[in-house]
mmCIF file as gemmi writes it, N, C-alpha and C atoms, coordinates in Angstrom:
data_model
loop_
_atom_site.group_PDB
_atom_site.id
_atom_site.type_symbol
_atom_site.label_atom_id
_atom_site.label_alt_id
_atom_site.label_comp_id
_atom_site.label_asym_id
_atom_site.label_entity_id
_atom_site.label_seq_id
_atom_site.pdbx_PDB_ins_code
_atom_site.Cartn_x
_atom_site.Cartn_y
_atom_site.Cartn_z
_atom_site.occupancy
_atom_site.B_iso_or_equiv
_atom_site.pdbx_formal_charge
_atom_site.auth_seq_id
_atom_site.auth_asym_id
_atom_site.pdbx_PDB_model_num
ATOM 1 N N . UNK Axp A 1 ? -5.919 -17.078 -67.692 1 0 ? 1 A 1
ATOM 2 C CA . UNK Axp A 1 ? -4.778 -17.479 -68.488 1 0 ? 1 A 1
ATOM 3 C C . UNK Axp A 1 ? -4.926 -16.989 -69.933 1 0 ? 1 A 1
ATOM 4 N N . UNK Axp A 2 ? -6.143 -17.045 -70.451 1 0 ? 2 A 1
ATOM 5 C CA . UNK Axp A 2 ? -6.069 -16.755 -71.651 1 0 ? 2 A 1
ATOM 6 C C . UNK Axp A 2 ? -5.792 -14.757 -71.783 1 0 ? 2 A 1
ATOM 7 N N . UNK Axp A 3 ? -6.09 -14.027 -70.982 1 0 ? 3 A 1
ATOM 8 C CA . UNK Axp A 3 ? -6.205 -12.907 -70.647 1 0 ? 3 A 1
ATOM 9 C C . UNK Axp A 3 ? -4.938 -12.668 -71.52 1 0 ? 3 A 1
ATOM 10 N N . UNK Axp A 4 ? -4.153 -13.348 -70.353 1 0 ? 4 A 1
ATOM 11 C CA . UNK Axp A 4 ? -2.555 -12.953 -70.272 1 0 ? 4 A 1
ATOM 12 C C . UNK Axp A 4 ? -2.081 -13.442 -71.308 1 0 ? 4 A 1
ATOM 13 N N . UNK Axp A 5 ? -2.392 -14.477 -72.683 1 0 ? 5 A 1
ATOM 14 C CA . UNK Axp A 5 ? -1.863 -14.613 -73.627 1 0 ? 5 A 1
ATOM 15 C C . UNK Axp A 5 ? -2.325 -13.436 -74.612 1 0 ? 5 A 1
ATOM 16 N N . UNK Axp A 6 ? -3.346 -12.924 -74.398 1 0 ? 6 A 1
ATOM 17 C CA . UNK Axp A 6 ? -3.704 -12.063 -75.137 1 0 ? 6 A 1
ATOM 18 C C . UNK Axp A 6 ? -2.853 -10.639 -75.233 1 0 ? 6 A 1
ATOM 19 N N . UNK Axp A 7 ? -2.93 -10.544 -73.485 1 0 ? 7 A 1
ATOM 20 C CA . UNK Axp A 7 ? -2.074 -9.069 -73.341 1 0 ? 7 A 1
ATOM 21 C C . UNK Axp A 7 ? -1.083 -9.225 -73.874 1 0 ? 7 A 1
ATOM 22 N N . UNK Axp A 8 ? 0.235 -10.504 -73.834 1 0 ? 8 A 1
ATOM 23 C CA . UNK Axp A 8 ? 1.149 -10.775 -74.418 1 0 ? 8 A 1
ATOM 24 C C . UNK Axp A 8 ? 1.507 -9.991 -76.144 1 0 ? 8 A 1
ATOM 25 N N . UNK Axp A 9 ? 0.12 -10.852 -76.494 1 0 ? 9 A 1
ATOM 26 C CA . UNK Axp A 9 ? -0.055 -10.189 -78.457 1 0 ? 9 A 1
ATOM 27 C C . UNK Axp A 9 ? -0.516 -8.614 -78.633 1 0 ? 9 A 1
ATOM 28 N N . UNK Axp A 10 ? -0.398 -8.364 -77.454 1 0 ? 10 A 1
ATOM 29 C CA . UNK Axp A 10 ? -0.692 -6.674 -77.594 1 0 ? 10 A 1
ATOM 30 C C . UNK Axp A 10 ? 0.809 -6.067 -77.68 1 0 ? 10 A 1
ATOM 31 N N . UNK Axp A 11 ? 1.416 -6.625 -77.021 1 0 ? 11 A 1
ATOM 32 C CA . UNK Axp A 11 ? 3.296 -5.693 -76.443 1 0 ? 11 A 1
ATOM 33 C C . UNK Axp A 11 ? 3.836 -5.276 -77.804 1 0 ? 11 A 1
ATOM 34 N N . UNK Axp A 12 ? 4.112 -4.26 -78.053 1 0 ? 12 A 1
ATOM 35 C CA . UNK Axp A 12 ? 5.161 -3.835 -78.841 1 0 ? 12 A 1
ATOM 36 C C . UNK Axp A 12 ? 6.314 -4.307 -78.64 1 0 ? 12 A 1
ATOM 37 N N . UNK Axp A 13 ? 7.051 -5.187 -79.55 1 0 ? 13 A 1
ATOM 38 C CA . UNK Axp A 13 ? 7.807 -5.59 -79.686 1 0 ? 13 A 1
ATOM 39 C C . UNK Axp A 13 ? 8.608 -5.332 -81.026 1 0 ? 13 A 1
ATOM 40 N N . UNK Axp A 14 ? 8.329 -3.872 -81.841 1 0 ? 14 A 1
ATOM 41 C CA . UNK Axp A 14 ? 9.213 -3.477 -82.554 1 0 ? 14 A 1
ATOM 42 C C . UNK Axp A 14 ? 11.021 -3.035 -82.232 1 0 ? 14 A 1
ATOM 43 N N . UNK Axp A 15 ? 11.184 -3.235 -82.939 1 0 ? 15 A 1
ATOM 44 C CA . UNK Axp A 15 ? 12.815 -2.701 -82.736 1 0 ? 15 A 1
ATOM 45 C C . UNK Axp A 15 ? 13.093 -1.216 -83.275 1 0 ? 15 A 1
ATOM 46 N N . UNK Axp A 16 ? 13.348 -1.041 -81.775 1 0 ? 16 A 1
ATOM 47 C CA . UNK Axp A 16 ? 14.193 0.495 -82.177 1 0 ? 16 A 1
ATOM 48 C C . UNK Axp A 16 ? 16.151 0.923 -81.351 1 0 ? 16 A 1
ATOM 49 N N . UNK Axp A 17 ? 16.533 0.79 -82.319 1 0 ? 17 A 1
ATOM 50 C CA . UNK Axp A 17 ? 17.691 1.079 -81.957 1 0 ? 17 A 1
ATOM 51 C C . UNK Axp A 17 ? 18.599 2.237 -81.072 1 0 ? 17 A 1
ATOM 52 N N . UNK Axp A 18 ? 17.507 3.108 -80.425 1 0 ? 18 A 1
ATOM 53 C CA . UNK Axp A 18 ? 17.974 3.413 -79.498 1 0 ? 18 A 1
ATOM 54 C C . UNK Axp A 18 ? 18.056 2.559 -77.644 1 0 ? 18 A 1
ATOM 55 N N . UNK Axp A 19 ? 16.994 1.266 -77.847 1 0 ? 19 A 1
ATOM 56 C CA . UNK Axp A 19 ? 17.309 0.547 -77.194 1 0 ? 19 A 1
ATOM 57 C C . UNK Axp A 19 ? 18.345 -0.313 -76.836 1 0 ? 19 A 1
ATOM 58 N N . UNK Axp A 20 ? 19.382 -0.132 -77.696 1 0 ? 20 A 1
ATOM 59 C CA . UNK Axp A 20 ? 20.523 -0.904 -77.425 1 0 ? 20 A 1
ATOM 60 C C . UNK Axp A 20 ? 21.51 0.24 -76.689 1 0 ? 20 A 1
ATOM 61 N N . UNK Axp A 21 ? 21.329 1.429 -76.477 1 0 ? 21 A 1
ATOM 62 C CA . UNK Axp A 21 ? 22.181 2.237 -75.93 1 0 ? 21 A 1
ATOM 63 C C . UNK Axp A 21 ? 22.38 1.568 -74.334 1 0 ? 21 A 1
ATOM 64 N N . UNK Axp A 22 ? 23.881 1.467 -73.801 1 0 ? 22 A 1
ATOM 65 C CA . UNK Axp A 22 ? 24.43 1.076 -72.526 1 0 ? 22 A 1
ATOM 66 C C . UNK Axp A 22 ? 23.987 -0.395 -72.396 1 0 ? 22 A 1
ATOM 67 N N . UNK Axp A 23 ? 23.669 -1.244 -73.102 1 0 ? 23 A 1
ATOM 68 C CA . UNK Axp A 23 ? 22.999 -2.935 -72.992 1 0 ? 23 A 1
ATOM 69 C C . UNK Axp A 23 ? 24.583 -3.466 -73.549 1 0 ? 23 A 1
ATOM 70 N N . UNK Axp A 24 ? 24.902 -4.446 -73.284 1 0 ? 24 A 1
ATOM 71 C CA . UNK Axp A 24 ? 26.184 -5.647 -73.718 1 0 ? 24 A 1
ATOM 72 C C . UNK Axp A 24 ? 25.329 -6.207 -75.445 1 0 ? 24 A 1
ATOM 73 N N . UNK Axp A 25 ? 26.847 -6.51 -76.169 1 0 ? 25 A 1
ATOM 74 C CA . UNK Axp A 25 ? 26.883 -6.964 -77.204 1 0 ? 25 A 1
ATOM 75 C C . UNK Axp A 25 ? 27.599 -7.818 -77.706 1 0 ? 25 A 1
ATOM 76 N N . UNK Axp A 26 ? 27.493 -9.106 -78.665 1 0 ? 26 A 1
ATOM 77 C CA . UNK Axp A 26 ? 28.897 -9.717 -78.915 1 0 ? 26 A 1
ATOM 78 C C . UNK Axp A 26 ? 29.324 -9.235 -80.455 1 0 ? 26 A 1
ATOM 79 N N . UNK Axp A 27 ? 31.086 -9.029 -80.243 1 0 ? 27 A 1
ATOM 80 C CA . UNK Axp A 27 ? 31.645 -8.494 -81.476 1 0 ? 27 A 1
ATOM 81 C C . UNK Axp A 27 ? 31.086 -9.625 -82.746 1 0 ? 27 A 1
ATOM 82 N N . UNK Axp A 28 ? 30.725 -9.852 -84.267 1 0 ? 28 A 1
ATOM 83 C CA . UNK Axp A 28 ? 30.498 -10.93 -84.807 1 0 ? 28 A 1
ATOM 84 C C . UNK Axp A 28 ? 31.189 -10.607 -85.974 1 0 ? 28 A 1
ATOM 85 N N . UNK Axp A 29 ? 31.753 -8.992 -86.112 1 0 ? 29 A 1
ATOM 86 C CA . UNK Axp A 29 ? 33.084 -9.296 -87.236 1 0 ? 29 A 1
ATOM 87 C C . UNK Axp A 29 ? 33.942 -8.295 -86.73 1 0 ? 29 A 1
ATOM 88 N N . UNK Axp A 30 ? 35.325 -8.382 -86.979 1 0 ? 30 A 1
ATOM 89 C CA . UNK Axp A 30 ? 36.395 -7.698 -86.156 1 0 ? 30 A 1
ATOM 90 C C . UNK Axp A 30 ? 35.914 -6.157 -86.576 1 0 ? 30 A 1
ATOM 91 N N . UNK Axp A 31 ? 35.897 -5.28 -85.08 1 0 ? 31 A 1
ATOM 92 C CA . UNK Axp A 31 ? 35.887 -3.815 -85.271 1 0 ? 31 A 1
ATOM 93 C C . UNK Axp A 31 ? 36.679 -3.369 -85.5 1 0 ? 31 A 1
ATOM 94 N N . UNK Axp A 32 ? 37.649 -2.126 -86.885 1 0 ? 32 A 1
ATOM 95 C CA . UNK Axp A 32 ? 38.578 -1.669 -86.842 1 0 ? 32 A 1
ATOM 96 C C . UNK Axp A 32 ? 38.861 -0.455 -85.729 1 0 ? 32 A 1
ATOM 97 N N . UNK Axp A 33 ? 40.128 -0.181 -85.439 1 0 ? 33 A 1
ATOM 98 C CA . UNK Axp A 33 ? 40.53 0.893 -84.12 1 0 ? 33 A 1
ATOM 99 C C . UNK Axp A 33 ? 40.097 2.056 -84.921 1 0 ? 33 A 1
ATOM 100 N N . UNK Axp A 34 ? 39.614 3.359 -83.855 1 0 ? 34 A 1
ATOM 101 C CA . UNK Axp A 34 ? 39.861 4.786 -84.039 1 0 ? 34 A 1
ATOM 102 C C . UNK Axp A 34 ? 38.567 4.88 -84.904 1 0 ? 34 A 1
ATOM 103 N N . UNK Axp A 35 ? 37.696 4.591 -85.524 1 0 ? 35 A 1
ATOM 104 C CA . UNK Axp A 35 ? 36.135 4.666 -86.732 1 0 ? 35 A 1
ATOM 105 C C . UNK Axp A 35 ? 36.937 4.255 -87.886 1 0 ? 35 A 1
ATOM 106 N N . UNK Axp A 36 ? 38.077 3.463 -88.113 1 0 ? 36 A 1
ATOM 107 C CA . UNK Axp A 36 ? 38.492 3.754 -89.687 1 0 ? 36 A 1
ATOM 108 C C . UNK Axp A 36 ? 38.034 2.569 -89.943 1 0 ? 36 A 1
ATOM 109 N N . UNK Axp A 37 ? 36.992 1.896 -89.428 1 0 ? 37 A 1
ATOM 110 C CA . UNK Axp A 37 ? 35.725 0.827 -90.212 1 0 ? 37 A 1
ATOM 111 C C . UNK Axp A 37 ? 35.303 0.528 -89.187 1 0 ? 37 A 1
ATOM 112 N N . UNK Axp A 38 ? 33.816 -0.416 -90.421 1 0 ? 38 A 1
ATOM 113 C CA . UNK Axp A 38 ? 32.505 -0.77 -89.515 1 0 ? 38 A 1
ATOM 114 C C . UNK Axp A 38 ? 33.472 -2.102 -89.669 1 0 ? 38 A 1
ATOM 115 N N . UNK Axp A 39 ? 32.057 -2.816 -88.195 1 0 ? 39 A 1
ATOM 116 C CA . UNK Axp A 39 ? 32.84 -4.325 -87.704 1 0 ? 39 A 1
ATOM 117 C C . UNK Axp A 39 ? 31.016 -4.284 -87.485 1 0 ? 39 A 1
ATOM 118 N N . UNK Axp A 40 ? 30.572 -5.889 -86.743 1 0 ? 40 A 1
ATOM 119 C CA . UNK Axp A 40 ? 29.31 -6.093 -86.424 1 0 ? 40 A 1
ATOM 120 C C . UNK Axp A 40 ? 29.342 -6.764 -85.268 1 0 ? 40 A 1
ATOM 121 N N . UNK Axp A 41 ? 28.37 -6.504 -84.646 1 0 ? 41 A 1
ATOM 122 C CA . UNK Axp A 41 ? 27.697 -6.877 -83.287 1 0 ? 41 A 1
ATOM 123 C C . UNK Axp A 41 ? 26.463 -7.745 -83.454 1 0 ? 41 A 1
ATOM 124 N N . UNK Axp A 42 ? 26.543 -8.601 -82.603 1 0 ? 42 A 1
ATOM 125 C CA . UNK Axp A 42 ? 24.911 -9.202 -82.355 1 0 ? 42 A 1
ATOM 126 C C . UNK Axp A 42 ? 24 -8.831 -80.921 1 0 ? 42 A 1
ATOM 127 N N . UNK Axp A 43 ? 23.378 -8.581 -81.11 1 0 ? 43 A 1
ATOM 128 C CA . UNK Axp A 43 ? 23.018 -8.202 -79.711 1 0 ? 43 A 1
ATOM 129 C C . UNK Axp A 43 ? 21.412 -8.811 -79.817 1 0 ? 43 A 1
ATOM 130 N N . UNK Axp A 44 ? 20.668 -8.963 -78.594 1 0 ? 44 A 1
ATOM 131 C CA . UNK Axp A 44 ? 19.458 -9.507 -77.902 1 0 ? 44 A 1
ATOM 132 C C . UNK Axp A 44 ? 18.535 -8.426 -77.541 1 0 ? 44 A 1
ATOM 133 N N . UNK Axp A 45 ? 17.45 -8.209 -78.3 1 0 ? 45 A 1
ATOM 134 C CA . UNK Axp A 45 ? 16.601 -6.724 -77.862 1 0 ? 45 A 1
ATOM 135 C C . UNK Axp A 45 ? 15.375 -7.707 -77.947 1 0 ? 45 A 1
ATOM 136 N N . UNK Axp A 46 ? 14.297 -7.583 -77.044 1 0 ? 46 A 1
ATOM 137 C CA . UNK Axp A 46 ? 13.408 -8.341 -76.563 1 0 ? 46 A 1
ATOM 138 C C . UNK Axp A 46 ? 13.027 -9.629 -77.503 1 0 ? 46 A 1
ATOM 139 N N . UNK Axp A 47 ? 14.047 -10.287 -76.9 1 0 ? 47 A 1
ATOM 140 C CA . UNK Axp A 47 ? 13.92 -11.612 -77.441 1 0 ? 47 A 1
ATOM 141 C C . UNK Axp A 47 ? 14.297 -11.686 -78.822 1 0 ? 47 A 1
ATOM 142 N N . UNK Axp A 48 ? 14.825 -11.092 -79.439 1 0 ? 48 A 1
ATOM 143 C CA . UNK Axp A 48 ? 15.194 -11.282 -80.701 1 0 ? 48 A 1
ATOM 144 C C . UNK Axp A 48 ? 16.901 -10.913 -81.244 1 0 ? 48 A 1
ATOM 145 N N . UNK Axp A 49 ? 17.098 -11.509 -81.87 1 0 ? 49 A 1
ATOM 146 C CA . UNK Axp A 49 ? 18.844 -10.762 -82.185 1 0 ? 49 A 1
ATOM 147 C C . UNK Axp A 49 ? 19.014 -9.999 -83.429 1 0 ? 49 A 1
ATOM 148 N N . UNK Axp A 50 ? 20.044 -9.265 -83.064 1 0 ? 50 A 1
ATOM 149 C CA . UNK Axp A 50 ? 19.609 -8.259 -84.221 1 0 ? 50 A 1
ATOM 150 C C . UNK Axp A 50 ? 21.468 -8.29 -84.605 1 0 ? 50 A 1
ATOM 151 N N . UNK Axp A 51 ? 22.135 -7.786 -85.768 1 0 ? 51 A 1
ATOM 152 C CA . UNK Axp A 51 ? 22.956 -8.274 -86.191 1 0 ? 51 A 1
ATOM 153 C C . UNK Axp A 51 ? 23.089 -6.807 -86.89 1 0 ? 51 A 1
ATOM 154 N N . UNK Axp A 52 ? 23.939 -5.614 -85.973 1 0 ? 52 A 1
ATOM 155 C CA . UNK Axp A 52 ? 24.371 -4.201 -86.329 1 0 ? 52 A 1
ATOM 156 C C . UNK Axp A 52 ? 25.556 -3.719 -86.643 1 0 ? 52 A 1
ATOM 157 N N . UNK Axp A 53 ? 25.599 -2.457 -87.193 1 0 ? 53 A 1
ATOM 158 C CA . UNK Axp A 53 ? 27.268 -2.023 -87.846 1 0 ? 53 A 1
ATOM 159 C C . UNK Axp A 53 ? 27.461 -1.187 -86.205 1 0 ? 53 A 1
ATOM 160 N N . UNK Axp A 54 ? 28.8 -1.616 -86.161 1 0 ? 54 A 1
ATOM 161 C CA . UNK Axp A 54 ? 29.485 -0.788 -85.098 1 0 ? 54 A 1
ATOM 162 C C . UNK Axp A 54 ? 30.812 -0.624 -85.284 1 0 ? 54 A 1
ATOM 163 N N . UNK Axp A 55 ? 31.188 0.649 -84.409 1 0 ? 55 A 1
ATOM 164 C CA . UNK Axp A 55 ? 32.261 1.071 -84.736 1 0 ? 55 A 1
ATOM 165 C C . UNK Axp A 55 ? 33.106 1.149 -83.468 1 0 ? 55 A 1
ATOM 166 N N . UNK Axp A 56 ? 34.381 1.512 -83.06 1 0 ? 56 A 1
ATOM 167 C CA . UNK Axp A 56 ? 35.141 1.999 -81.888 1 0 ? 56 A 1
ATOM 168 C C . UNK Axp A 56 ? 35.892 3.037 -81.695 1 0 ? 56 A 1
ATOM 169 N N . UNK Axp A 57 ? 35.991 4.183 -80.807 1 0 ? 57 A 1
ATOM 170 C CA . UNK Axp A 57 ? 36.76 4.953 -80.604 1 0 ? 57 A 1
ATOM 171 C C . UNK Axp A 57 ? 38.363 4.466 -79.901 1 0 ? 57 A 1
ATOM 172 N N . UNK Axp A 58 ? 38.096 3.617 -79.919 1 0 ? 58 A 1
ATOM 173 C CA . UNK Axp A 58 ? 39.464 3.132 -79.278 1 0 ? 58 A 1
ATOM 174 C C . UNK Axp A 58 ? 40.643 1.713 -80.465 1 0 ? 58 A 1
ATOM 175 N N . UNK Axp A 59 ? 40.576 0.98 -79.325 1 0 ? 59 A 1
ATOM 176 C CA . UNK Axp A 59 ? 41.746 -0.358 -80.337 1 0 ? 59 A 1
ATOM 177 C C . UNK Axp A 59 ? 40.932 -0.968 -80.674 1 0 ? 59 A 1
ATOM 178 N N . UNK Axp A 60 ? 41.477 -1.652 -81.584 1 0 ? 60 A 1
ATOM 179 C CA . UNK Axp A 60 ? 40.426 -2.462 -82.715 1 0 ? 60 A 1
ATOM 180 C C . UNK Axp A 60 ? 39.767 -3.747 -81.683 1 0 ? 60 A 1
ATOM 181 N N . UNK Axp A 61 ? 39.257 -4.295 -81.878 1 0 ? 61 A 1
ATOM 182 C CA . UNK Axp A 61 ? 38.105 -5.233 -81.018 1 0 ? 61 A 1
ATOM 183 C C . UNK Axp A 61 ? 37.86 -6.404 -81.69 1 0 ? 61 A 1
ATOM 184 N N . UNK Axp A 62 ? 38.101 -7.627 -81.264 1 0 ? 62 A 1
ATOM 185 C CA . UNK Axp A 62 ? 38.21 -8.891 -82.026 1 0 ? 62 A 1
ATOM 186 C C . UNK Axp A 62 ? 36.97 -9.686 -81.19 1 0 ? 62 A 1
ATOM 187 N N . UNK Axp A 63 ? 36.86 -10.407 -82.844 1 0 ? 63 A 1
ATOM 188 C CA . UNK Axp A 63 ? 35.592 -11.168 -82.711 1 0 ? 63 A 1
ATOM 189 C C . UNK Axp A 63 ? 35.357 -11.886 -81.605 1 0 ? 63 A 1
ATOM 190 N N . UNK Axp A 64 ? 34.177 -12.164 -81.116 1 0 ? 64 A 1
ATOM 191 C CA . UNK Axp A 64 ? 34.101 -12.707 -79.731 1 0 ? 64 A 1
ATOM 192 C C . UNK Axp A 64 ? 34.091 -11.869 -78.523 1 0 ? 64 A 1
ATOM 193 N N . UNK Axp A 65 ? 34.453 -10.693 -79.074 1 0 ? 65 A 1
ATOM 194 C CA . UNK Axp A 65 ? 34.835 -9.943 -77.463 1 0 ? 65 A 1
ATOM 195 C C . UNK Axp A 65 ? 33.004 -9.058 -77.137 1 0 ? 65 A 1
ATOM 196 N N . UNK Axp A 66 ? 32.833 -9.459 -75.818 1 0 ? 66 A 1
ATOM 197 C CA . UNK Axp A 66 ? 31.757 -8.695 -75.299 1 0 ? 66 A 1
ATOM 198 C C . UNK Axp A 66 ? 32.026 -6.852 -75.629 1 0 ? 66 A 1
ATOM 199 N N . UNK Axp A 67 ? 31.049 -6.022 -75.798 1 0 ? 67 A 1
ATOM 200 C CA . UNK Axp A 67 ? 31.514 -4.796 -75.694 1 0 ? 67 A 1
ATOM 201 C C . UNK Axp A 67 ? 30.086 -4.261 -75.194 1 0 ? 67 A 1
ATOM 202 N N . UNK Axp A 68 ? 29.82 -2.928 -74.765 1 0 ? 68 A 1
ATOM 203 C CA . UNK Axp A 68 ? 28.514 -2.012 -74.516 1 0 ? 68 A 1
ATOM 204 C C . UNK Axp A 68 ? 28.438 -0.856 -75.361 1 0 ? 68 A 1
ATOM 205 N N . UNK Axp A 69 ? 27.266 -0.692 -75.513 1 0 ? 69 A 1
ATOM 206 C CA . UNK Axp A 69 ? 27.269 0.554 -76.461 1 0 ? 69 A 1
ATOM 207 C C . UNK Axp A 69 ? 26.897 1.297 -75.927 1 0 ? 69 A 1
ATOM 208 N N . UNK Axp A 70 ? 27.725 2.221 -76.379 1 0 ? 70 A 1
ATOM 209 C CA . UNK Axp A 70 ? 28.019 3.693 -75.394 1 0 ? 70 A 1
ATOM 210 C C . UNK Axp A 70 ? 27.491 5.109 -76.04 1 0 ? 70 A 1
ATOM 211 N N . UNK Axp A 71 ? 27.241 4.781 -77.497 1 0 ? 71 A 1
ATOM 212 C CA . UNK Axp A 71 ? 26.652 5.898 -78.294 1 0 ? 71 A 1
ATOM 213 C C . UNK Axp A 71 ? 25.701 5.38 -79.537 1 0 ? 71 A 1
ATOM 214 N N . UNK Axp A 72 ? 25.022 6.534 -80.235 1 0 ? 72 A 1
ATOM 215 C CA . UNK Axp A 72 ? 24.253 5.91 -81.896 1 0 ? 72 A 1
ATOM 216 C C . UNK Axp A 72 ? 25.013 6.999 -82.659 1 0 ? 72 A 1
ATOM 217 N N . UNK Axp A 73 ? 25.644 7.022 -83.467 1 0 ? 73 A 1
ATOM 218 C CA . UNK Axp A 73 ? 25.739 7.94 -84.607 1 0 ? 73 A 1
ATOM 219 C C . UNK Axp A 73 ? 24.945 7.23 -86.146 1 0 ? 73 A 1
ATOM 220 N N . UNK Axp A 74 ? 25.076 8.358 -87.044 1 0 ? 74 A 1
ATOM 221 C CA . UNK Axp A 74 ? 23.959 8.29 -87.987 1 0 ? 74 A 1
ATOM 222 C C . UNK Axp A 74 ? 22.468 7.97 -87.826 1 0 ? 74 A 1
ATOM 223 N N . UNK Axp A 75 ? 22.078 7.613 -87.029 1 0 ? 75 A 1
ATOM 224 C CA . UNK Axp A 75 ? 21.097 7.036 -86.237 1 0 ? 75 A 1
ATOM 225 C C . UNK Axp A 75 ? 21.277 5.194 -86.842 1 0 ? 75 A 1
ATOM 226 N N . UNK Axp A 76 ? 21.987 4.738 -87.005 1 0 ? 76 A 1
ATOM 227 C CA . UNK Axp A 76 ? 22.328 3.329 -87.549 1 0 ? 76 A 1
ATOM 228 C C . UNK Axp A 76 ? 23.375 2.772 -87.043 1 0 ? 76 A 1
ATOM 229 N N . UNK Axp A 77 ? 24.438 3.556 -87.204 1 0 ? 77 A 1
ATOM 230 C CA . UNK Axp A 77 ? 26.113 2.728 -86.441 1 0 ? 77 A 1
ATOM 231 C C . UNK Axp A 77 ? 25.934 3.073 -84.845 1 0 ? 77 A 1
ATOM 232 N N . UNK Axp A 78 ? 26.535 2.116 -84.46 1 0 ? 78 A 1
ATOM 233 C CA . UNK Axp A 78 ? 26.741 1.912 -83.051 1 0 ? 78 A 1
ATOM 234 C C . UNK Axp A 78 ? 28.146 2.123 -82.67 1 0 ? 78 A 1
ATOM 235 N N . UNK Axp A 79 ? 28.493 2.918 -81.285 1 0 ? 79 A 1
ATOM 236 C CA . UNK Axp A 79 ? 29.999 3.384 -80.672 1 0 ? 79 A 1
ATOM 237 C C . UNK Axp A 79 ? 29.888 2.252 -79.697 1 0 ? 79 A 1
ATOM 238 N N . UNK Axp A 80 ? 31.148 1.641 -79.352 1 0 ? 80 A 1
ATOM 239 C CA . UNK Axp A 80 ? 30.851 0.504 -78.521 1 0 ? 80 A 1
ATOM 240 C C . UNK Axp A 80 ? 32.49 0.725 -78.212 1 0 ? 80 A 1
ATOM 241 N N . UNK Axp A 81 ? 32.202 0.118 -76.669 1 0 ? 81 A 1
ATOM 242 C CA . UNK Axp A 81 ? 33.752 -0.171 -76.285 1 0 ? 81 A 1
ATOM 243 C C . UNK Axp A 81 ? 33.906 -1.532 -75.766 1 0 ? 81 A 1
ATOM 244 N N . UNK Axp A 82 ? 34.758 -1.797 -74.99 1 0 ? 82 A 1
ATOM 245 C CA . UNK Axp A 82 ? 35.103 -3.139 -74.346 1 0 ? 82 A 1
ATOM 246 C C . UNK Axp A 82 ? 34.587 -2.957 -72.97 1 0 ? 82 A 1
ATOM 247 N N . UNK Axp A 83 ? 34.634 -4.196 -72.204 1 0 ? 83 A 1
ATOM 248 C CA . UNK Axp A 83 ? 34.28 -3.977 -70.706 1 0 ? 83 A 1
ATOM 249 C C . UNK Axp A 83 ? 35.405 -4.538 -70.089 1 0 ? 83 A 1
């Protein structure tokens, strides 16, 4: 038992944001339609929430709404659509 708490404190558990590519997200401020603004997402990456700029190629996206992310641009904003 103790083994396995140990291996535990070994895991990388940094965040890298290409891990959120194709994973579900919740909208947490309204996305504007077409990129003509950032909106934010919360999303769950091993055990932790992380709170990102995202954007949409499509209609604007209201708070609350589940979406997946479908791309990274800048290596920071997130492309996300609806499901």
């Amino acid at each position: 038992m103790i083994i396995k708490q140990v291996q535990k404190l070994a895991e990388n558990n940094s965040f890298d944001i290409t891990n959120t590519l194709h994973k579900t997200a919740d909208v947490y401020l309204t996305i504007p339609e077409n990129k003509k603004g950032k909106g934010k997402v919360m999303i769950s990456i091993n055990g932790s929430f992380h709170e990102l700029d995202a954007m949409t190629e499509g209609d604007k996206i209201q708070t609350g709404t589940v979406v997946k992310i479908v791309k990274l641009v800048d290596n920071n904003i997130l492309i996300v659509e609806t499901l």
